[in-house]
C-alpha positions in Angstrom: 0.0 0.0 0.0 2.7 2.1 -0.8 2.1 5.8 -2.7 1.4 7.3 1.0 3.1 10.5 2.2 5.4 10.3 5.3 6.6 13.3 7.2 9.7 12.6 9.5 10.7 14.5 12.1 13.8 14.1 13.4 17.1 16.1 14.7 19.8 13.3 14.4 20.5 13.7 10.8 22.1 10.6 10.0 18.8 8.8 11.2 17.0 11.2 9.3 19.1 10.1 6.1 18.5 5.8 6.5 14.9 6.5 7.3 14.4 8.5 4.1 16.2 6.1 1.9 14.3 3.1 2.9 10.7 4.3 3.0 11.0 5.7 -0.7 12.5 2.6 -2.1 9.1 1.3 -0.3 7.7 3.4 -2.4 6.5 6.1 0.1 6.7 9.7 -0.6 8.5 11.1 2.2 8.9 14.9 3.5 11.2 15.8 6.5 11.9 18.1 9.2 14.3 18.5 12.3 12.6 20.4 14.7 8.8 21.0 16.2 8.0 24.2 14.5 9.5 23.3 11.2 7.2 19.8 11.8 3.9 22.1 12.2 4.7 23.9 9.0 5.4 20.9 6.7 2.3 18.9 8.4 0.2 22.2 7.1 2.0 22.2 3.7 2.2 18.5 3.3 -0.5 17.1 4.4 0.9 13.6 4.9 -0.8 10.6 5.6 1.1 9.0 9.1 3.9 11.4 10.9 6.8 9.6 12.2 7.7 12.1 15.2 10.9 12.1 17.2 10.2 13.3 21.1 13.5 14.6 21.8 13.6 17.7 19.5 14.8 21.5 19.3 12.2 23.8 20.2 8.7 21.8 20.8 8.9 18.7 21.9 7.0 15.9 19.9 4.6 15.7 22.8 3.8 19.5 22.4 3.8 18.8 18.2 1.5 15.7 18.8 -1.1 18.0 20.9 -0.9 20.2 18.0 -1.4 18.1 15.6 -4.3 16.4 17.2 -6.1 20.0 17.3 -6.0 20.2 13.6 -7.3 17.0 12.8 -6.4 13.0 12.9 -2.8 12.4 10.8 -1.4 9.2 12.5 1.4 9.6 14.5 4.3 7.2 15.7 6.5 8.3 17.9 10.6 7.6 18.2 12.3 7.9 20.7 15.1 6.7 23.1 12.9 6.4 26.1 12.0 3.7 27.6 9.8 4.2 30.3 6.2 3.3 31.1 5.0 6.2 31.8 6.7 7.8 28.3 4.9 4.7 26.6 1.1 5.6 28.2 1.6 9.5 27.6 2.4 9.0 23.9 -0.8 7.1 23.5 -3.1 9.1 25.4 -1.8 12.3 23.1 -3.5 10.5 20.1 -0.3 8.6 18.9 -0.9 5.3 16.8 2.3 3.9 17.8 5.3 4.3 19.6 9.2 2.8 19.3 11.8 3.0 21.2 15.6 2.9 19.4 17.4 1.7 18.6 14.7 0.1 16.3 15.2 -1.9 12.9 14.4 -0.8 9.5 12.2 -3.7 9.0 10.5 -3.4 12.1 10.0 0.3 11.5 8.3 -0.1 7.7 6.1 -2.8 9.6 4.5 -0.7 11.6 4.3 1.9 9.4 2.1 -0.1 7.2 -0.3 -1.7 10.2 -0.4 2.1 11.0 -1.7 3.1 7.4 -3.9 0.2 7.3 -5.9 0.5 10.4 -6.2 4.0 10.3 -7.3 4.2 6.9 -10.4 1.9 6.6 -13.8 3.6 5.3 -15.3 5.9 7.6 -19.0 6.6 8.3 -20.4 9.7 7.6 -22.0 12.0 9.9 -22.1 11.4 13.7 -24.1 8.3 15.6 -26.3 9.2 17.9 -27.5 7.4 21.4 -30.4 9.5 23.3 -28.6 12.7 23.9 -25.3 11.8 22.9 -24.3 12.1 19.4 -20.6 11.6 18.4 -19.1 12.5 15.0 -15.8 10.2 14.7 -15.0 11.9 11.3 -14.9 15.2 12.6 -13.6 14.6 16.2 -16.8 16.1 17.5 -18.8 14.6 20.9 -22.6 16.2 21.6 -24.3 16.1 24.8 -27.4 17.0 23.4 -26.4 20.9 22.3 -23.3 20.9 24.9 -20.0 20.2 22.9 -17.7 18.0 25.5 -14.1 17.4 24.9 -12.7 14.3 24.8 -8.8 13.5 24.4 -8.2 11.4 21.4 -7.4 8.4 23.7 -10.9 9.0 24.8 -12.1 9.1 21.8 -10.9 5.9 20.2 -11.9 4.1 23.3 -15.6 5.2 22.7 -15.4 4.1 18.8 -14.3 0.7 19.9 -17.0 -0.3 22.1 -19.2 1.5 19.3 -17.8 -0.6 16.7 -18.5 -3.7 19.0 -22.0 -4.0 18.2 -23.0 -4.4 22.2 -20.8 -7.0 22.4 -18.4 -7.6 25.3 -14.5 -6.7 25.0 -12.2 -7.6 27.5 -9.5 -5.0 28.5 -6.7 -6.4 26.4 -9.2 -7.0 23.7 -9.7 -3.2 24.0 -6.3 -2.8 24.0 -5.4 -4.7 20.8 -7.5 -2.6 19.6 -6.6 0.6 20.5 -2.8 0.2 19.9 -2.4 -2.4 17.7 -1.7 -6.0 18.7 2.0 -5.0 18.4 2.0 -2.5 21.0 -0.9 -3.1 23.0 1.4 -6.6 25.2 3.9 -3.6 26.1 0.8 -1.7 28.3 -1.0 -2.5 31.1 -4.9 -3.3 31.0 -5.8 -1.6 33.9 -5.3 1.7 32.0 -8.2 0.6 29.9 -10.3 0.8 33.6 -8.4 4.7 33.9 -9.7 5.6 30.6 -13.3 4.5 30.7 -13.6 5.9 34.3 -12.7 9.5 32.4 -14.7 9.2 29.7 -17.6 8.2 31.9 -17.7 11.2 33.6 -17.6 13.3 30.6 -20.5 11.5 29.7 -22.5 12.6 32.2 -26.4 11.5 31.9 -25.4 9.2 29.1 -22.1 7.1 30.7 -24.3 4.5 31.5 -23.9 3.4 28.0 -20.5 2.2 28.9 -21.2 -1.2 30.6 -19.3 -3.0 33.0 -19.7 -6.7 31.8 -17.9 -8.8 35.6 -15.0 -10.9 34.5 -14.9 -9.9 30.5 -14.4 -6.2 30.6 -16.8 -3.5 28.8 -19.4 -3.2 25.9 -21.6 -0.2 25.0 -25.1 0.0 25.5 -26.4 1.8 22.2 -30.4 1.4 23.3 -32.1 3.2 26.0 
């Protein structure tokens, strides 16, 4: 499924420079930059399809670029970087990013996650929001309605709610939930009980309409579209 556009952002040059090479003899088309601003302007000019985003950068930070990002509208994003830690991991994810590796990483791992990236974040979406009694959300546009009252959700939040949307009332468990808010790749690295974080947040948001989000004892969750 190559043809796609790629920005990288990245300072270290020489990285910058392998990256490049192998993603457009995979047939991507790839624009670059080195630091958070520069990133924000060729994102605007570019328009690409998945950003791959260094977090150690000049200026902004890839956290601050990934925020900003995720205010203009839903371009994956995988993150690079040299940390390791946990807490690194959970806060990349709950900015809105798609994926997240740590380096030093292989080319061939990298161009495989790339393209899991591009291919669940590029099946058909439905058009216009989906509404349940007062609650109407609009996954195209990033938009959530409490009848005329527009809540915000993080984009963690918000892929959390389209999964148990998606489910049909069916029950997921919390690394089902996982798999399939991060990728089956990713998702092992995590742990479930931040699935329990998240759905206690977005429940609250929810207000009049959280009972929707079901606990189902033993399994995990499912979402109650009827009354």
């Amino acid at each position: 499924m190559a043809g796609e556009k790629l920005l990288i952002v990245e300072d270290e040059r020489a990285l910058l420079k392998i990256l490049r090479y192998n993603l457009e003899r995979e047939g991507y088309k790839v624009a670059e930059a080195s630091d958070g601003a520069a990133a924000l302007a060729a994102a605007k000019k570019e328009k690409p399809d998945l950003v791959l985003l260094d977090v150690m950068l000049p200026g902004l930070s890839g956290f601050e670029v990934c925020k900003a990002l995720r205010r203009e509208g839903e371009v994956p994003v995988i993150f690079l970087t040299a940390r390791k830690e946990e807490l690194d991991r959970v806060l990349g994810l709950e900015l809105g990013a798609d994926d997240y590796i740590t380096k030093p990483f292989s080319v061939r791992e990298l161009l495989a996650r790339v393209k899991a990236v591009l291919k669940r974040t590029s099946a058909p979406k439905s058009a216009g929001p989906r509404r349940f009694g007062t609650l109407a959300v609009d996954f195209e546009r990033y938009e959530t309605r409490l009848g005329a009252k527009l809540i915000e959700l993080t984009p963690a939040e918000l892929k959390l709610l389209k999964v148990l949307v998606d489910a049909d009332g069916k029950a997921l468990s919390r690394d089902a939930v996982m798999e399939r808010l991060y990728g089956p790749e990713r998702s092992y690295e995590l742990d479930a009980r931040s699935v329990d974080q998240l759905v206690a947040r977005l429940r609250e948001k929810l207000g009049g309409e959280a009972a929707r989000l079901v606990t189902v004892k033993n399994v995990g969750y499912r979402f109650r579209a009827d009354p």
